[in-house]
PASEBA-1860 file (N, C-alpha, C; in nm, 3 decimals):
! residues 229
1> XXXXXXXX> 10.079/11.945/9.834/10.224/11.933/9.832/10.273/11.837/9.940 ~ 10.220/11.829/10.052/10.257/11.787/10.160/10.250/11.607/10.110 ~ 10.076/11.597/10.049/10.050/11.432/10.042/10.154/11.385/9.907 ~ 10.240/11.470/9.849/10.311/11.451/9.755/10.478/11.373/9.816 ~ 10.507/11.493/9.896/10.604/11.432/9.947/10.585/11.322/10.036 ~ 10.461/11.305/10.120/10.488/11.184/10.207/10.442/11.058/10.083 ~ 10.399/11.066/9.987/10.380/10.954/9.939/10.541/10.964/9.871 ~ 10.599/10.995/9.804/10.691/10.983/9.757/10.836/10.900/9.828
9> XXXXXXXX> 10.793/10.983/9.997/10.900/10.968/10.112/10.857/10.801/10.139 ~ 10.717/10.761/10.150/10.656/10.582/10.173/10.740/10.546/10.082 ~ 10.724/10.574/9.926/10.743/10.480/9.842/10.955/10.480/9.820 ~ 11.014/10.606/9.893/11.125/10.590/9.904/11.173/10.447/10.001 ~ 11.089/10.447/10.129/11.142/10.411/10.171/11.110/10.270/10.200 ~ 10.975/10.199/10.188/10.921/10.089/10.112/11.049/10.013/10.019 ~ 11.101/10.104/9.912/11.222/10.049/9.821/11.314/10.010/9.918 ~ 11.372/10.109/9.990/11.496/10.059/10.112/11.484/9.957/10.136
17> XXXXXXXX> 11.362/9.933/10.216/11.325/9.777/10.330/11.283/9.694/10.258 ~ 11.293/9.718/10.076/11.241/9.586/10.015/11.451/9.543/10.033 ~ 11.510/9.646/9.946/11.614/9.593/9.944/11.721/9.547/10.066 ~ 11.684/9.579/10.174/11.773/9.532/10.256/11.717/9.431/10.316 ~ 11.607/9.348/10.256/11.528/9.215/10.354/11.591/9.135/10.291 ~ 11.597/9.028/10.382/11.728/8.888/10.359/11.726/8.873/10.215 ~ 11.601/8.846/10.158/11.628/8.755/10.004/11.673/8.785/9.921 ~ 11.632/8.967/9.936/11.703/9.082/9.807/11.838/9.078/9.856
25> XXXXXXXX> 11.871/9.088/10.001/11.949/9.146/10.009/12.110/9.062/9.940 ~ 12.053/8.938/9.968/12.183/8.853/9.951/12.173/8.794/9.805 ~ 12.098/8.855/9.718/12.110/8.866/9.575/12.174/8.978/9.552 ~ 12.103/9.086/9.580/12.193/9.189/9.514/12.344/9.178/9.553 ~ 12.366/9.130/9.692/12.502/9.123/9.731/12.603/9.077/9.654 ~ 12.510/8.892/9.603/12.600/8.823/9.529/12.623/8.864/9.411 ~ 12.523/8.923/9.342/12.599/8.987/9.186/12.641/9.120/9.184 ~ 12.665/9.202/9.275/12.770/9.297/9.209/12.869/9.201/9.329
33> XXXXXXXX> 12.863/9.124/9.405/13.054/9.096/9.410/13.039/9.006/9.297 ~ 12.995/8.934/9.255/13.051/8.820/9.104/13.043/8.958/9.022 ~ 13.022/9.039/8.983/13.020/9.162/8.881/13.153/9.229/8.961 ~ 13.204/9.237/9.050/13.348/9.285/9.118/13.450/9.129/9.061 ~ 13.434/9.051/9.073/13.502/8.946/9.056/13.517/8.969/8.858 ~ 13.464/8.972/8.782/13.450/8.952/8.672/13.537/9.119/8.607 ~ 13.491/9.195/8.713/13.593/9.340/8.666/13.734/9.387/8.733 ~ 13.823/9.420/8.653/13.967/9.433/8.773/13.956/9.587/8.821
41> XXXXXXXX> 13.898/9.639/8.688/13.921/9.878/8.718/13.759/9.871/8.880 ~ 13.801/9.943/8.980/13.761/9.991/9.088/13.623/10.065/8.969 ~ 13.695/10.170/8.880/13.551/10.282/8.805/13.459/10.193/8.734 ~ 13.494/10.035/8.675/13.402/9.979/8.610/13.306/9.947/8.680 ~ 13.364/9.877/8.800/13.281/9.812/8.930/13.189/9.885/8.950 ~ 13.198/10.007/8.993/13.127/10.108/9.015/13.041/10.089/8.861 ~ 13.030/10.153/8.751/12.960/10.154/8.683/12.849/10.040/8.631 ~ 12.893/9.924/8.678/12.835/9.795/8.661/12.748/9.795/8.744
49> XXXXXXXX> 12.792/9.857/8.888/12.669/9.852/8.985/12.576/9.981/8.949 ~ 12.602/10.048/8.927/12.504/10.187/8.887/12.439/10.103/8.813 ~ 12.469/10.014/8.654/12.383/9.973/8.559/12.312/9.852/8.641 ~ 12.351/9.776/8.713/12.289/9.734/8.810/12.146/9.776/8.846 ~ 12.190/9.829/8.934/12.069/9.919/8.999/11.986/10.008/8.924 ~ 12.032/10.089/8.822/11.935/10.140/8.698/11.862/10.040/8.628 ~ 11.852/9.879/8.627/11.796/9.779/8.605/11.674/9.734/8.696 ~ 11.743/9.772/8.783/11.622/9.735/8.934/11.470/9.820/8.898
57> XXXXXXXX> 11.511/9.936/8.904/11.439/10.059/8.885/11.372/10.065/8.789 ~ 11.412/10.026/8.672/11.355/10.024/8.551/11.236/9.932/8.567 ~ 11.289/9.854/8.607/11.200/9.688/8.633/11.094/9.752/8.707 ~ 11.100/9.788/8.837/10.948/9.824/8.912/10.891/9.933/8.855 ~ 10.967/10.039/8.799/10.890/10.147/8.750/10.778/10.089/8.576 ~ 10.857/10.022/8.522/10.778/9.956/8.435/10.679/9.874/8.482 ~ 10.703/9.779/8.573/10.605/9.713/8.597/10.466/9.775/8.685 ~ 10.539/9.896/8.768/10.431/9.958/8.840/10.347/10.042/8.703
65> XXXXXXXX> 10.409/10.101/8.630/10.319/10.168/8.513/10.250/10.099/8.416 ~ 10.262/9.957/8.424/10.162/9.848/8.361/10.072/9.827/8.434 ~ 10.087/9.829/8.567/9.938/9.740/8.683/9.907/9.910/8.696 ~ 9.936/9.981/8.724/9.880/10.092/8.761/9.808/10.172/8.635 ~ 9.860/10.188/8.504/9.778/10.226/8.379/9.665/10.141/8.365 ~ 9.721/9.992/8.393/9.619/9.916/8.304/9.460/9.872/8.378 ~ 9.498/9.894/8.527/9.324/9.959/8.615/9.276/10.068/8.593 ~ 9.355/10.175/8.603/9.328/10.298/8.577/9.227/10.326/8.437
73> XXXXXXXX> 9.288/10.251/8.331/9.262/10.237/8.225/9.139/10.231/8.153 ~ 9.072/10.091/8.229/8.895/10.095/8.248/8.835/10.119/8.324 ~ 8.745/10.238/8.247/8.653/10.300/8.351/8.583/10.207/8.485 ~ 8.542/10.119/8.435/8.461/10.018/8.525/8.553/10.004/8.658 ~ 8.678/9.954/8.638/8.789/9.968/8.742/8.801/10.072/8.817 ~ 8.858/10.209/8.673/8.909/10.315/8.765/8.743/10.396/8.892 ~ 8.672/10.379/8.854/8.537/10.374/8.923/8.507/10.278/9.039 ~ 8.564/10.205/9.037/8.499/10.081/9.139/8.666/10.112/9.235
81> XXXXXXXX> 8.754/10.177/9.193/8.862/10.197/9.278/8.839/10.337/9.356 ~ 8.803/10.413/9.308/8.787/10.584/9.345/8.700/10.573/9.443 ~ 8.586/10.399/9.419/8.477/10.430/9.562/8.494/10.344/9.641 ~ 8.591/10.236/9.627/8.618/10.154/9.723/8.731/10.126/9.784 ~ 8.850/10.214/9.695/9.014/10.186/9.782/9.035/10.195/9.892 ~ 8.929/10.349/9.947/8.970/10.378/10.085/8.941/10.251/10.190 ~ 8.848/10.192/10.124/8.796/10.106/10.220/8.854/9.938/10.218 ~ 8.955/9.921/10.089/8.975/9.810/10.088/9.165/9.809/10.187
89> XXXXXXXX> 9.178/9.978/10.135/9.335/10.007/10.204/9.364/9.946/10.330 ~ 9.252/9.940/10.442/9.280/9.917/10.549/9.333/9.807/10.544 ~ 9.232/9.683/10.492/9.251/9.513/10.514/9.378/9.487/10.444 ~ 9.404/9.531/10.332/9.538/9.543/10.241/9.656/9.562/10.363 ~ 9.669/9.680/10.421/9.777/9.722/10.529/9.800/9.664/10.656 ~ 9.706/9.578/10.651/9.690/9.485/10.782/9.729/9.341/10.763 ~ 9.689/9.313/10.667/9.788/9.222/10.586/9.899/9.196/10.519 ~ 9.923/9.345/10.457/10.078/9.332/10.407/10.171/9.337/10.575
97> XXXXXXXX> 10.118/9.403/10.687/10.175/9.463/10.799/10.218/9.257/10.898 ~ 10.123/9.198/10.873/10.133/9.064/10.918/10.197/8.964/10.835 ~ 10.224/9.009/10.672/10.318/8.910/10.615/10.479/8.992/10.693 ~ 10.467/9.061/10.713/10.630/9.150/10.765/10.663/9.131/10.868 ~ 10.575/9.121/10.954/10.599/9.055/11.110/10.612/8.912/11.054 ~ 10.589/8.827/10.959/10.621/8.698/10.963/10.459/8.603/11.016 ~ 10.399/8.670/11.066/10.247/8.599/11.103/10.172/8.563/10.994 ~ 10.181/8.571/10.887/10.141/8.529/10.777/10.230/8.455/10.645
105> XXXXXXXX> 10.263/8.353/10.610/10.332/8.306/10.492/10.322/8.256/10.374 ~ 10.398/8.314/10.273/10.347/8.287/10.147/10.424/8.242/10.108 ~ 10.423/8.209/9.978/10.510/8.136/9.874/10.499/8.173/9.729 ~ 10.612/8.232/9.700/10.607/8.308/9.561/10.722/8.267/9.476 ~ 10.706/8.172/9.383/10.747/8.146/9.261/10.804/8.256/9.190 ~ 10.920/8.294/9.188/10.979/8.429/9.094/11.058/8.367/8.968 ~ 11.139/8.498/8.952/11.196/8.426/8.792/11.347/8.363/8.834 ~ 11.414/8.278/8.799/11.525/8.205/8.774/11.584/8.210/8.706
113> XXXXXXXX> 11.740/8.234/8.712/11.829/8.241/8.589/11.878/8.177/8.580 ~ 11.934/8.076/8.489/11.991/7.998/8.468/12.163/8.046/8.473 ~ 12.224/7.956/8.555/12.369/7.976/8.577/12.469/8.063/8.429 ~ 12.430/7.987/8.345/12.535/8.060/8.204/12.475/8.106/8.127 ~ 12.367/8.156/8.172/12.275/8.293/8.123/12.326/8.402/8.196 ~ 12.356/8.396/8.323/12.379/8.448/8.467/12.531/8.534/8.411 ~ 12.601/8.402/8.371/12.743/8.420/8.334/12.786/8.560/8.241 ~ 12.668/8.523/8.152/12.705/8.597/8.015/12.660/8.713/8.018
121> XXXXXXXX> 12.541/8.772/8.134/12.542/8.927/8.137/12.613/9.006/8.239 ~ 12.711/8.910/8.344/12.813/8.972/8.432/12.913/8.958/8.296 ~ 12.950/8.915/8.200/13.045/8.982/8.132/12.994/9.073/8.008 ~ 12.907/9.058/8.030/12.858/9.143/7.905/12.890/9.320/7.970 ~ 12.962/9.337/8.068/12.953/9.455/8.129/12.829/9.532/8.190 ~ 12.866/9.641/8.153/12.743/9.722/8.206/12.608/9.703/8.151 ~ 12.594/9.687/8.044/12.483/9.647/7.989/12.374/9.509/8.030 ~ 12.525/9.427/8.056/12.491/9.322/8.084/12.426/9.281/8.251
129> XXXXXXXX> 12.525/9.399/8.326/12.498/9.431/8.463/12.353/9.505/8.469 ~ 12.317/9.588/8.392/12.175/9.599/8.326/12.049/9.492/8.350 ~ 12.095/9.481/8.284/12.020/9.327/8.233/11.963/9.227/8.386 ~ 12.129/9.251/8.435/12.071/9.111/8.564/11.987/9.203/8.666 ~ 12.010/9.331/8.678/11.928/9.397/8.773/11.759/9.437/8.736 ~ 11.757/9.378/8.612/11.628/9.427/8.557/11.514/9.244/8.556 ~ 11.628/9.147/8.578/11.581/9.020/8.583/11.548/9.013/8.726 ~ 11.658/8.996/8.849/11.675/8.980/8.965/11.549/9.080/9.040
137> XXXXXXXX> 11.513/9.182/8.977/11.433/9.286/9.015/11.260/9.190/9.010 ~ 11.277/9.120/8.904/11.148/9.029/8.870/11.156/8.918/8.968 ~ 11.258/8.928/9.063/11.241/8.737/9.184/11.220/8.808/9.280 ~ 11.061/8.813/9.300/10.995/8.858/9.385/10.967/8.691/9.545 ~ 11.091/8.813/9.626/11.049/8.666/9.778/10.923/8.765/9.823 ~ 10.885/8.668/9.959/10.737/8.708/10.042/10.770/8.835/10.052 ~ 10.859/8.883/10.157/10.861/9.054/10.169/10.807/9.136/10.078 ~ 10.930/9.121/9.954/10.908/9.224/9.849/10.797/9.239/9.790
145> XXXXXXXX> 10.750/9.104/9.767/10.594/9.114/9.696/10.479/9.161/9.791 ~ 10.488/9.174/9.892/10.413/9.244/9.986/10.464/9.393/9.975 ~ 10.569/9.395/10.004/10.581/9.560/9.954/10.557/9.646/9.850 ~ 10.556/9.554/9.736/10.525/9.580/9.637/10.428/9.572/9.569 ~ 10.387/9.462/9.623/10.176/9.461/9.547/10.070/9.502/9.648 ~ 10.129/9.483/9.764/10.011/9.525/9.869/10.008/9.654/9.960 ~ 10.162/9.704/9.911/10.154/9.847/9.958/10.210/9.965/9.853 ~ 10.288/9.943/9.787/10.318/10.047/9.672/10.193/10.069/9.576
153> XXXXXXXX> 10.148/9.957/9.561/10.056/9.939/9.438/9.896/10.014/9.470 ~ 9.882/9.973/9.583/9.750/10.067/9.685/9.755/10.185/9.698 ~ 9.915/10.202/9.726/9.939/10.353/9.780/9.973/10.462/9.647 ~ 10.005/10.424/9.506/10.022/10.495/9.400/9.826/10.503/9.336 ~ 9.760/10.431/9.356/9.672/10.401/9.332/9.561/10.494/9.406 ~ 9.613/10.519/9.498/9.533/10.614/9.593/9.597/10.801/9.622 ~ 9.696/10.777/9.524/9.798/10.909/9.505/9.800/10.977/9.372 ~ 9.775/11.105/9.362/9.825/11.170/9.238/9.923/11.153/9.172
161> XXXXXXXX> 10.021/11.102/9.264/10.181/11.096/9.150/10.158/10.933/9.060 ~ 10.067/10.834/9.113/10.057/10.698/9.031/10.189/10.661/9.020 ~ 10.229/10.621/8.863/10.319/10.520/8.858/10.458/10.578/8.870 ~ 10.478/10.773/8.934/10.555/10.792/8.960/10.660/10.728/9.082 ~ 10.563/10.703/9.166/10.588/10.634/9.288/10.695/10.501/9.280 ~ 10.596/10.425/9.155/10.713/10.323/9.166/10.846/10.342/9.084 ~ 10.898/10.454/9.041/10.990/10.469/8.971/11.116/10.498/9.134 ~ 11.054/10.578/9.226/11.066/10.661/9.350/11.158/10.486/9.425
169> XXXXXXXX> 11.027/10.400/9.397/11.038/10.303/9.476/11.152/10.193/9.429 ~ 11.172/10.201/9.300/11.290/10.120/9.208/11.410/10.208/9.296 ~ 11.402/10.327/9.281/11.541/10.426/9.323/11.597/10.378/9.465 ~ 11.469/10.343/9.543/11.476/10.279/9.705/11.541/10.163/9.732 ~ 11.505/10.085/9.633/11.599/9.977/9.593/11.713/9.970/9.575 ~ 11.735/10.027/9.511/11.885/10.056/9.418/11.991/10.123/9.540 ~ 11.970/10.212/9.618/12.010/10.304/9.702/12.140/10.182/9.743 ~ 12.082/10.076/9.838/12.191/9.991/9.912/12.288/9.905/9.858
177> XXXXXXXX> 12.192/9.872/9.687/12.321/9.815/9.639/12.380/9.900/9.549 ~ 12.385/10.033/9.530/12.464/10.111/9.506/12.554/10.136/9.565 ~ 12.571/10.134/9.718/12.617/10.135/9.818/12.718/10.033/9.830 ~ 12.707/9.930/9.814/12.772/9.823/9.847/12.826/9.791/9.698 ~ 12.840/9.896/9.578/12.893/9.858/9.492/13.005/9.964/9.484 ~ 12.979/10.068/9.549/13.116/10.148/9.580/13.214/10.096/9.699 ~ 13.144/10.018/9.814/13.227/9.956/9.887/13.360/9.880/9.812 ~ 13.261/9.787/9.724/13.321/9.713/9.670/13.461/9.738/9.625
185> XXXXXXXX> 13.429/9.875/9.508/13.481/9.954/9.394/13.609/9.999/9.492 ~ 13.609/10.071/9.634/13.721/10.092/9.695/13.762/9.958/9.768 ~ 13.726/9.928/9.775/13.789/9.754/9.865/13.782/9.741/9.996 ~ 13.670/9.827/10.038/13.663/9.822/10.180/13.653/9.677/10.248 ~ 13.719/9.621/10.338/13.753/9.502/10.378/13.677/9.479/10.460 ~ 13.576/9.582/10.543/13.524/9.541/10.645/13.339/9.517/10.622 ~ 13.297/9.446/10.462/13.240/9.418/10.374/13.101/9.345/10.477 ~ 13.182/9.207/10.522/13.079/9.153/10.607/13.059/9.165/10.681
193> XXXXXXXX> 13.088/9.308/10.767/13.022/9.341/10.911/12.885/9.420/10.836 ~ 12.886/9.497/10.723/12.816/9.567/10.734/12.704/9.492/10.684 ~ 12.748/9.441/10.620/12.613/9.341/10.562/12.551/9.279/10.706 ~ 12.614/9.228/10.803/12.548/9.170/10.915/12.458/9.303/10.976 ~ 12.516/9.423/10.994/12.460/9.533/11.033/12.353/9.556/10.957 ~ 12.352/9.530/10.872/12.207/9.601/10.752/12.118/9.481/10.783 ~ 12.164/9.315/10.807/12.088/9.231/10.849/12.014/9.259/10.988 ~ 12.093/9.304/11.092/12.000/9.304/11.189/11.910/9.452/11.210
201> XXXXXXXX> 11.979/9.524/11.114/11.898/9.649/11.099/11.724/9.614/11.042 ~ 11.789/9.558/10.968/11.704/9.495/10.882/11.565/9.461/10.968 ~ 11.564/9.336/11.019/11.523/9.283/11.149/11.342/9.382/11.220 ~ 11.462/9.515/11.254/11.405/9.553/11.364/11.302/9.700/11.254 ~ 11.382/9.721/11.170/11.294/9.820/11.051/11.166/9.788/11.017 ~ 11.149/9.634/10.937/11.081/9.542/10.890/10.970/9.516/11.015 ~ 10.994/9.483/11.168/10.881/9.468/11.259/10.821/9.595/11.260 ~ 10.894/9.709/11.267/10.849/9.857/11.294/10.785/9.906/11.174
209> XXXXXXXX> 10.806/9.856/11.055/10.705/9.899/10.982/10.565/9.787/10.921 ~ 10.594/9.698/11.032/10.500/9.615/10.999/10.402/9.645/11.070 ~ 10.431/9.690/11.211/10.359/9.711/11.321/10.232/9.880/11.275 ~ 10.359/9.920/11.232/10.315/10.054/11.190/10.165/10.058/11.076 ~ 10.162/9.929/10.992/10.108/9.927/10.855/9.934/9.852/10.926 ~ 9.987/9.764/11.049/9.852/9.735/11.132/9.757/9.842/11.197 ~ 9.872/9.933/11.265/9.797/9.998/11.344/9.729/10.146/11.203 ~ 9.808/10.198/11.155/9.708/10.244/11.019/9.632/10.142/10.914
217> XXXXXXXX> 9.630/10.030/10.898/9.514/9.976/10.855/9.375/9.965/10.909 ~ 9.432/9.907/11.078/9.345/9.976/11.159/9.212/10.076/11.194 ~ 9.320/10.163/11.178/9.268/10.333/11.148/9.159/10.359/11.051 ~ 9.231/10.309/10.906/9.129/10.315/10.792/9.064/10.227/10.826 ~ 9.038/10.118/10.847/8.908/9.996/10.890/8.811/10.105/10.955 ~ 8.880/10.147/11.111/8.748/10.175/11.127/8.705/10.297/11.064 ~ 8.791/10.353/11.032/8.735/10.517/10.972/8.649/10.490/10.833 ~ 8.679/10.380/10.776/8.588/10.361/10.667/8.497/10.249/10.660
225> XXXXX> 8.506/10.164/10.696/8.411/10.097/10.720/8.341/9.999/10.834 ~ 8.414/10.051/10.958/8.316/10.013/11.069/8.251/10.181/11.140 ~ 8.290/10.280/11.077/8.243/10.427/11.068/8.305/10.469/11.252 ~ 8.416/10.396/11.314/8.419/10.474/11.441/8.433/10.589/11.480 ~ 8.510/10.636/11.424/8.536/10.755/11.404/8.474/10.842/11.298
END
């Protein structure tokens, strides 16, 4: 019960710090305000961002239940994972932990929308607000794809709940710009402080759990395969 909830509580909060790191963050920002701009009712706004963010979610939970079924799937895999994850977890966490501190850089090609593609599912309403959170969810920057392939994907992989996790982890996502779509929805004016606040929050979360992901990769290194412990 216990390894249930802390995996669940990682993969909650993994989602958070994907969504509040600069690249997500100032996407999701910009389309529910162009999705506030495009609606006048305060309750639509709101609902556009819910379908929003129920897009996000959808997106990683699908995609985590494709990479995660489809190893699982063959034996040869699910076998060569059951005897070697523990041991590959470490180097994985030590590396996702050094792309987050920034000591490591990548470059990841995500998906692109074209401007009046863009257009037509902020009016398409909620559905359409759907839609962009289930695309935008697929433009994976350095962070996220480290959070997402090198630590969600290890850590459902090495957990009973599997591709529950990333459904957990879509929800983690969704959390802030849900948040900032009720801001919206009441008109709170004091919009771009908080966004600066979640930026430098941001900041200091992101080193602390980077730091954190070294010193337990660490751990598993030596506990599994330099045997120190």
């Amino acid at each position: 019960m216990i390894d249930i909830v802390i995996g669940f509580g990682s993969a909650l909060w993994l989602g958070i710090l994907t969504s509040i790191s600069p690249c997500p963050l100032a996407t999701n920002i910009a389309a529910v305000s162009f999705i506030s701009k495009k609606i006048t009712h305060p309750v639509f706004v709101f609902i556009s961002g819910l379908a929003y963010t129920l897009g996000r979610m959808t997106a990683y939970a699908v995609l985590g239940w494709i990479i995660i079924g489809s190893l699982l799937s063959v034996p040869q895999v699910a076998q060569f994972l059951q005897k070697y994850m523990a041991q590959a977890l470490g180097p994985i966490l030590i590396i996702t932990g050094l792309v987050l501190l920034e000591k490591i850089k990548i470059n990841i090609a995500g998906i692109v929308l074209a401007h009046k593609y863009h257009n037509r599912l902020v009016e398409a309403g909620a559905p359409g607000a759907f839609l962009l959170g289930l695309v935008f969810a697929l433009a994976f920057c350095p962070v996220s794809a480290a959070l997402f392939f090198g630590s969600l994907i290890p850590l459902s992989l090495n957990s009973n709940s599997g591709a529950w996790l990333a459904l957990v982890y879509g929800a983690g996502t969704g959390l802030p710009v849900l948040i900032f779509a009720v801001a919206i929805a009441l008109g709170v004016s004091s919009l771009s402080r908080w966004v600066h606040w979640i930026t430098r929050l941001e900041l200091y979360t992101r080193s602390i759990t980077g730091i954190v992901f070294i010193l337990v990769g660490g751990y598993y290194s030596g506990l599994y395969i330099l045997k120190l412990f």
